[in-house]
C-alpha positions as CSV (number, residue, x, y, z in Angstrom):
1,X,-47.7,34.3,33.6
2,X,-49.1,36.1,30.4
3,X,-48.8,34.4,27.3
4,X,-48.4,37.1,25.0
5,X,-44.7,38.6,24.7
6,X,-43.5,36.5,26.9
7,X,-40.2,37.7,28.0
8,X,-37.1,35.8,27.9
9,X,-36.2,36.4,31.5
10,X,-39.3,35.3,32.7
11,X,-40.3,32.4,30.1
12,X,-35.8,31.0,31.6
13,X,-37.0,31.1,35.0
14,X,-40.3,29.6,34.6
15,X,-38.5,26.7,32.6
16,X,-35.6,25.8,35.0
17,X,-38.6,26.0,38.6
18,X,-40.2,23.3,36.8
19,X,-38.1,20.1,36.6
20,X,-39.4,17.8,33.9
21,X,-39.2,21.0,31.6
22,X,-35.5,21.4,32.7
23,X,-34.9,17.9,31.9
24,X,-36.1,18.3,28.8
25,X,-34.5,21.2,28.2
26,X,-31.1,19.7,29.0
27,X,-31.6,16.8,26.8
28,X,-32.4,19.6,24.1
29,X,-28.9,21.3,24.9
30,X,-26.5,18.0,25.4
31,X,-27.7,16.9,21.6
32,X,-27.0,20.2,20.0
33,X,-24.0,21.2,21.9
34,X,-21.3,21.1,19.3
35,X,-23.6,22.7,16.6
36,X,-23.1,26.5,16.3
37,X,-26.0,26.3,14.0
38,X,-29.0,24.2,13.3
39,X,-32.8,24.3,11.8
40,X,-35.5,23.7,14.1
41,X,-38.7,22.0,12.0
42,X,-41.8,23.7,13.3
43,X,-44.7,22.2,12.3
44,X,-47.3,23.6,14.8
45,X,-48.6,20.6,17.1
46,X,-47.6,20.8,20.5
47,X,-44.5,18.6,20.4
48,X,-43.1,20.8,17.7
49,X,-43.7,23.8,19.5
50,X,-42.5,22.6,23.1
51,X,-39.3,22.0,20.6
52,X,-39.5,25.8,19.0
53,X,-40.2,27.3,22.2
54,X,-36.7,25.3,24.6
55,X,-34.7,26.3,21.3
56,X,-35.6,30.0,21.0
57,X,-34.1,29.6,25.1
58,X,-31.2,28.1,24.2
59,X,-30.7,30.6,21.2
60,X,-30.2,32.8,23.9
61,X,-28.3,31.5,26.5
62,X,-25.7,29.9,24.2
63,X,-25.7,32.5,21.7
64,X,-26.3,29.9,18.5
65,X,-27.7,30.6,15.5
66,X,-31.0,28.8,14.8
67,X,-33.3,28.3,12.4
68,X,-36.5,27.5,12.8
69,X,-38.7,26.4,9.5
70,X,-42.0,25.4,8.6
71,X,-42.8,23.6,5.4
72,X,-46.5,24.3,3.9
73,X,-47.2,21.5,1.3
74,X,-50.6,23.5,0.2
75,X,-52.3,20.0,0.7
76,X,-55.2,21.6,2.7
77,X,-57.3,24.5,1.9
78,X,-56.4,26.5,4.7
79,X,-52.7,25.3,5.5
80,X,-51.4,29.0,4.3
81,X,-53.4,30.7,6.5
82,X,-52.4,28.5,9.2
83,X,-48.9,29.0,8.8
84,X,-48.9,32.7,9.0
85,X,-51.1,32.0,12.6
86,X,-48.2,29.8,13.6
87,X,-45.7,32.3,12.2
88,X,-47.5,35.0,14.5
89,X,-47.7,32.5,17.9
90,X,-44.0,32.3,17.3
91,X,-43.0,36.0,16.6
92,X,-44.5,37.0,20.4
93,X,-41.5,34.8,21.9
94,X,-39.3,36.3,19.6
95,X,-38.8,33.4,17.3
96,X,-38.9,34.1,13.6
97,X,-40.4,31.5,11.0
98,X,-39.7,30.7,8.2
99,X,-42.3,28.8,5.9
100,X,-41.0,27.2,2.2
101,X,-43.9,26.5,0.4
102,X,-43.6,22.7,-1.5
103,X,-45.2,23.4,-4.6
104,X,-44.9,20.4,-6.0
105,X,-48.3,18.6,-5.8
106,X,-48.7,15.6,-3.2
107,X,-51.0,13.3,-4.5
108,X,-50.7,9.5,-3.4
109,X,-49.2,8.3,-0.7
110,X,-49.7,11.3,0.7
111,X,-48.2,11.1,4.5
112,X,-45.2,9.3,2.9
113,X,-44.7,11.7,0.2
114,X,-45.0,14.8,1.9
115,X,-42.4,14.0,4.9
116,X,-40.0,12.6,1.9
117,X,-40.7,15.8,0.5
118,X,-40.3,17.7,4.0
119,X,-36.8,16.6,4.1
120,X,-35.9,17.0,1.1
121,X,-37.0,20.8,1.0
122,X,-34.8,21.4,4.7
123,X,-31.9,19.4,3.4
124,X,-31.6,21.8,0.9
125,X,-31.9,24.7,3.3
126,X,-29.4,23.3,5.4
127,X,-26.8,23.0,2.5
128,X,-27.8,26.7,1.0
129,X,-27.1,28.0,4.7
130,X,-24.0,25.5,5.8
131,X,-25.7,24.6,7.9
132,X,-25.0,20.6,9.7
133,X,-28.3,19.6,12.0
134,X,-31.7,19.4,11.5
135,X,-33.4,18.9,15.2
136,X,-37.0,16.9,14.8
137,X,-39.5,16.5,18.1
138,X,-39.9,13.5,17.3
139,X,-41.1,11.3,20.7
140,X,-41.6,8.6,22.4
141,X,-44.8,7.6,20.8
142,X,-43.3,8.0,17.5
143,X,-41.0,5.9,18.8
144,X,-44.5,3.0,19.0
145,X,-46.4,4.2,16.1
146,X,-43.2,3.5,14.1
147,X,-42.7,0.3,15.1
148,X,-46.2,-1.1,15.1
149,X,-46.3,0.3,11.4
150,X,-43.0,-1.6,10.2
151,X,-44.5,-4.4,12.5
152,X,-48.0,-3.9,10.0
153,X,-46.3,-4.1,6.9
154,X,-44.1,-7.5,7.5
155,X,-40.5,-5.5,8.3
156,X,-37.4,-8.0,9.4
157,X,-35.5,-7.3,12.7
158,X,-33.3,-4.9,10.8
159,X,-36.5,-2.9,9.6
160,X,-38.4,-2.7,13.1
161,X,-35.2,-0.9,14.6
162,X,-36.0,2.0,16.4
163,X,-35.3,5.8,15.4
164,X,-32.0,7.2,16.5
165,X,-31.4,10.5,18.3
166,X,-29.0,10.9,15.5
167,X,-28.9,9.8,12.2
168,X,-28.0,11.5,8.6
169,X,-30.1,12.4,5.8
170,X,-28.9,13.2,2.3
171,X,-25.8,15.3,2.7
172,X,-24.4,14.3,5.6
173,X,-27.0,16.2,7.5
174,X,-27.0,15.2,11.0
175,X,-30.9,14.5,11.8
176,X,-31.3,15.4,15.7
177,X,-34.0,13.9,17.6
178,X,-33.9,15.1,21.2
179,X,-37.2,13.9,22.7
180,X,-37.0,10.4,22.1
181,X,-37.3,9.7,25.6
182,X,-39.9,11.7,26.2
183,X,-43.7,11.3,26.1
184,X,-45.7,13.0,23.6
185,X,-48.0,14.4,26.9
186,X,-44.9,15.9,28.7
187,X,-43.9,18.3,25.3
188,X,-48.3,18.7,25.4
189,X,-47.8,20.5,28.6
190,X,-45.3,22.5,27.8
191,X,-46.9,24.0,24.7
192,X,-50.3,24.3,27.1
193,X,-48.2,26.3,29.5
194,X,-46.6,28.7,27.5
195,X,-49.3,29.1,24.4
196,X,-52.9,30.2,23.9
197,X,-53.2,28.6,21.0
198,X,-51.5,25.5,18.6
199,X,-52.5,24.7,15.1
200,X,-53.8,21.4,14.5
201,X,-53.7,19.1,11.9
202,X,-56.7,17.7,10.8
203,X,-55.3,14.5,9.1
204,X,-54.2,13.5,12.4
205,X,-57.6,12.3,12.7
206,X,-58.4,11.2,9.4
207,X,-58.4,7.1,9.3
208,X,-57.4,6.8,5.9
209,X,-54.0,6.8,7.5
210,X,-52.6,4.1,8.8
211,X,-50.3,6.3,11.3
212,X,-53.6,7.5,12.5
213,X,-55.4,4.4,13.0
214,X,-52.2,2.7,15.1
215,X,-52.5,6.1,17.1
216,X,-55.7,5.1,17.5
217,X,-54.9,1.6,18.5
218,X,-51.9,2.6,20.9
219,X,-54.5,4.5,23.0
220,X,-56.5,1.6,23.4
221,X,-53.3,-0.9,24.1
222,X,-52.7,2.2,26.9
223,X,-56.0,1.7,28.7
């Protein structure tokens, strides 16, 4: 299969011969079944764009209107320039992104801040588009790191609870997190099958996060 322009017939069946895509996929559509509308956050790793690409099928097939959004918080040099990349990966499935720039500056507590600050900005999209669902690829692994992080800090039972598939944010927003059940290496291959190219984030390897140094110790608990 090419990877540039892929086309929608081709990209459906290629999705539905492969059966831990379709699964996926299903779990995808049974979440956002009763939403006519929703915003898809894109933020270029390979879970997010597994998520962008299943969407942009089921914007299709169910005729729904979706959004799908990036949010560029300027706090690398070259995170503008990657977002018009990401924007360009996207546009050859015909998917159209959207990047919001934060330009409020994120100094401390920078991983924190920021995805408070993520929210925020798509809360705010949602409620200037009536719009009811935010859908996250949030996975599996998230589903660790978070709790070894609470677990870090000294959380209670009540504050090592797991994430929810859905939740609200500020609003009344439904927050939508389909992959839950998923591992972060089954949304990999997706994004490895149907894209040349992903955009990665650098701080994903920087240790003066903690989130990167439980990733770190996760792999190792693995082996």
């Amino acid at each position: 299969m090419k990877r540039k322009n892929l086309n929608v017939a081709k990209l459906k069946n290629a999705i539905y011969k492969d059966k831990k895509i379709s699964k996926i996929y299903s779990k995808l559509n049974s979440i956002t079944k009763k939403f006519k509308s929703f915003i898809v956050a894109v933020s270029g790793g390979s879970d997010s764009m597994a998520l962008a690409l299943l969407s942009g099928l089921l914007k299709q097939e169910k005729n729904k209107k979706i959004y799908f959004v990036h949010v560029d918080h300027g706090i690398r040099k070259n995170s503008g320039k990657e977002a018009l990349q990401l924007k360009k990966i996207l546009k050859k499935i015909q998917i159209n992104l959207k990047i919001i720039k934060n330009n409020k500056s994120i100094k401390k507590n920078i991983q924190k801040s920021a995805r408070d600050k993520r929210y925020q900005i798509l809360s705010d999209f949602s409620k200037k588009n009536s719009i009811k669902a935010l859908v996250t690829a949030h996975h599996k692994d998230d589903q660790i790191e978070t709790f070894l992080i609470r677990l870090s800090r000294g959380s209670g039972v009540e504050g090592l609870s797991s994430m929810s598939e859905i939740s609200k944010l500020n609003g009344g927003i439904k927050l939508l997190r389909p992959f839950l059940k998923f591992r972060k290496d089954d949304l990999k291959l997706i994004s490895k099958k149907f894209f040349s190219k992903i955009i990665q984030d650098p701080s994903n390897k920087n240790k003066r996060f903690l989130r990167t140094n439980i990733r770190e110790l996760t792999r190792i608990l693995k082996s």
